[in-house]
C-alpha positions as CSV (number, residue, x, y, z in Angstrom):
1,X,6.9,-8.7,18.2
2,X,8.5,-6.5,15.5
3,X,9.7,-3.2,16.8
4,X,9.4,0.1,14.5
5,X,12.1,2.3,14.7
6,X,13.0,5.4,13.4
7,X,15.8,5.2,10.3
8,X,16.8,8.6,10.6
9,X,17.2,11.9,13.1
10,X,14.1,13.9,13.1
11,X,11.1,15.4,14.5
12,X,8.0,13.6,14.9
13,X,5.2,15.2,13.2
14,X,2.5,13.4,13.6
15,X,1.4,10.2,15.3
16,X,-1.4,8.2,13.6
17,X,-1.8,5.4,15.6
18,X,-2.4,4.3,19.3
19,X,-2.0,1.2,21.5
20,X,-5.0,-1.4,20.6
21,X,-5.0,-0.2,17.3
22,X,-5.1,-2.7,14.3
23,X,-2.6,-2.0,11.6
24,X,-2.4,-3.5,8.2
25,X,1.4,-3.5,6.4
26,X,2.2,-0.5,5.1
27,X,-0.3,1.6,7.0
28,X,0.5,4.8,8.1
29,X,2.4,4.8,12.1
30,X,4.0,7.7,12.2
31,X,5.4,11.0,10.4
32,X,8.6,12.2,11.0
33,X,9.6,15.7,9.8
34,X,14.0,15.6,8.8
35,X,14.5,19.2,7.4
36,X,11.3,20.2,6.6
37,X,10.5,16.9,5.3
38,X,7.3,14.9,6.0
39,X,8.6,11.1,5.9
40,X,6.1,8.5,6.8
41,X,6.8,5.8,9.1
42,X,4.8,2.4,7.6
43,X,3.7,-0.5,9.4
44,X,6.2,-3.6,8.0
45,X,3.8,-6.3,9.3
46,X,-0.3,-6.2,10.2
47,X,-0.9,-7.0,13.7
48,X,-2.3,-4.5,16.6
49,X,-0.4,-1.7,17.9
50,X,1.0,-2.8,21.6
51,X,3.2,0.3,22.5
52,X,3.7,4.3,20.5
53,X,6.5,5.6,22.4
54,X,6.1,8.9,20.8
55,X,4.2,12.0,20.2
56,X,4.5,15.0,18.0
57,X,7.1,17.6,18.8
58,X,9.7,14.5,20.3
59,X,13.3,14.3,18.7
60,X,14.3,10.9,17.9
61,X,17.6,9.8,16.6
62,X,17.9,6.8,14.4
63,X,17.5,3.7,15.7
64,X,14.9,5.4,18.4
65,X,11.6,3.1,18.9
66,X,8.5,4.5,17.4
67,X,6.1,1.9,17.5
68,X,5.7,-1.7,18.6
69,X,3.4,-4.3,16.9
70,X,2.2,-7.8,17.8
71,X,1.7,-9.7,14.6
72,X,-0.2,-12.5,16.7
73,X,-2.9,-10.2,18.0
74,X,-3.7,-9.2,13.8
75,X,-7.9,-9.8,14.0
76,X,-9.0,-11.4,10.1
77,X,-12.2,-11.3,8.9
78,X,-13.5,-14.4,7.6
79,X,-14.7,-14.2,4.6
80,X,-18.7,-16.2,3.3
81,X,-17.8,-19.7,2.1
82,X,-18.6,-20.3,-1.2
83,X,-21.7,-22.6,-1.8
84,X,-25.3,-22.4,-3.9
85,X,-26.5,-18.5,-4.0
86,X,-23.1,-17.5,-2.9
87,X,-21.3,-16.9,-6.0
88,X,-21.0,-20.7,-7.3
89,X,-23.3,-22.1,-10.4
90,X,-25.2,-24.7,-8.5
91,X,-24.7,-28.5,-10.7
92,X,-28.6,-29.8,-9.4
């Protein structure tokens, strides 16, 4: 399960996700605040949110866990298959 960690001493903001939460890459996890600086934390993988060790107002250092997700649990919607009336020229 990839692990999300912090990259850099700071506040956290905000948290934007929770545990059971789906994620797609490069959604929105967390915001950390360095100096008066909002810097977004973004999911690296899709998958559902398993653990969010944080909440707003905790100091984490870098290297500090922020988020964990489980890229085995990501839910995909199946799309129609293609066939007559469903976007294809029917040949008969």
């Amino acid at each position: 399960m990839p692990e999300v960690r912090s990259e850099i001493d700071a506040t956290v903001h905000r948290v934007a996700v929770t545990a059971g939460a789906e994620v797609t890459e490069g959604d929105e996890l967390v915001v950390l605040d360095a100096a008066d600086v909002a810097i977004p934390v973004l999911a690296p993988v899709a998958g559902r949110i398993t653990d969010v060790p944080v909440a707003p107002g905790d100091t984490v250092a870098a290297g500090d866990l922020v988020a964990v997700i489980d890229e085995g649990a990501a839910v995909y919607r199946a799309l129609p298959r293609a066939g007559p009336g469903r976007g294809t020229k029917s040949t008969s």
